[in-house]
C-alpha positions in Angstrom: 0.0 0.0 0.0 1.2 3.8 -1.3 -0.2 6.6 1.0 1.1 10.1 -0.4 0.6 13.1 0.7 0.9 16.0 -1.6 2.2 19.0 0.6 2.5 22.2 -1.5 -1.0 21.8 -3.2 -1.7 25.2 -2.4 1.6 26.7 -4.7 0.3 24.1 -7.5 -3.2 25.6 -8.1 -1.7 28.8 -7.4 0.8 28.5 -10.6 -2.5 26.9 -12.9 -4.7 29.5 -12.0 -2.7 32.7 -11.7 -3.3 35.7 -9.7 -6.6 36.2 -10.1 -7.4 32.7 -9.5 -5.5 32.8 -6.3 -8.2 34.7 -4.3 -10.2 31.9 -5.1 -7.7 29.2 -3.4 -9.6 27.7 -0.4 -13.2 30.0 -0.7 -14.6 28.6 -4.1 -11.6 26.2 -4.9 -10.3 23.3 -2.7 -6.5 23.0 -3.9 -6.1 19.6 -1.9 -9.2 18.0 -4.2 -7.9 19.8 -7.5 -4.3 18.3 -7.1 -5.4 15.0 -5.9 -8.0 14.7 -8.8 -5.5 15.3 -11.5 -2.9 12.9 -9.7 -5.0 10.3 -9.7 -5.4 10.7 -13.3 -2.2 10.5 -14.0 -1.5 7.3 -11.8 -4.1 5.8 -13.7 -2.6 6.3 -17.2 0.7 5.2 -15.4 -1.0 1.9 -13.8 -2.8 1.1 -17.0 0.4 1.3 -19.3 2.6 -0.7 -16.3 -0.9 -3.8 -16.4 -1.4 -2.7 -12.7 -5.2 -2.7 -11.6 -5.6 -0.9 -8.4 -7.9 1.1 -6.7 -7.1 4.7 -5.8 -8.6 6.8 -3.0 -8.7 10.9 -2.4 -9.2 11.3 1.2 -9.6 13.7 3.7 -8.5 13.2 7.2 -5.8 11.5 7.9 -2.5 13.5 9.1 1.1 12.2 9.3 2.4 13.7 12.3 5.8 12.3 12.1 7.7 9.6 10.6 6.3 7.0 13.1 2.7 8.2 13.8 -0.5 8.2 11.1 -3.6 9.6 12.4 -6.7 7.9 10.1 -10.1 9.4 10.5 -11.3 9.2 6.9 -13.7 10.5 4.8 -13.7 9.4 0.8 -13.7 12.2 -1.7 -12.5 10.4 -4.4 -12.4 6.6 -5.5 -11.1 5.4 -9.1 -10.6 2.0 -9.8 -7.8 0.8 -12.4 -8.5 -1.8 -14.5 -6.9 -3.0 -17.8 -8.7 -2.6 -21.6 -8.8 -5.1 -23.2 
């Protein structure tokens, strides 16, 4: 099992959506959902050009407070399941 967790999401909305778009960031626009959605589209492309069928998950909740300790209340945003074409 992967967990990552994508720490400057804020700075990569930021440089998609410009300055105007940056007022936005966190009132209209949730930059933690936007990245996470467009990783996970990219690890699917990835996973289906590798033949690996998995089953991603956006989440919100969990919090890696240090190298040894996970916190995991969870809440699904996101789900996409991988599978290979035939």
């Amino acid at each position: 099992m992967l967990i990552i967790e994508v720490l400057n999401a804020r700075e990569v909305v930021r440089k998609r959506v410009g300055k105007l778009g940056e007022r936005l960031i966190g009132k209209v626009v949730d930059a933690d959902k936007q990245v996470e959605k467009a990783l996970m589209q990219e690890m699917e492309a990835a996973f289906q050009e590798f033949g690996i069928e998995a089953r991603i998950l956006s989440v919100q909740g969990p919090r890696i407070e240090d190298a040894k300790y996970l916190q995991l209340p969870l809440d699904i945003r996101h789900e996409k399941k991988v599978q290979l074409k035939n």
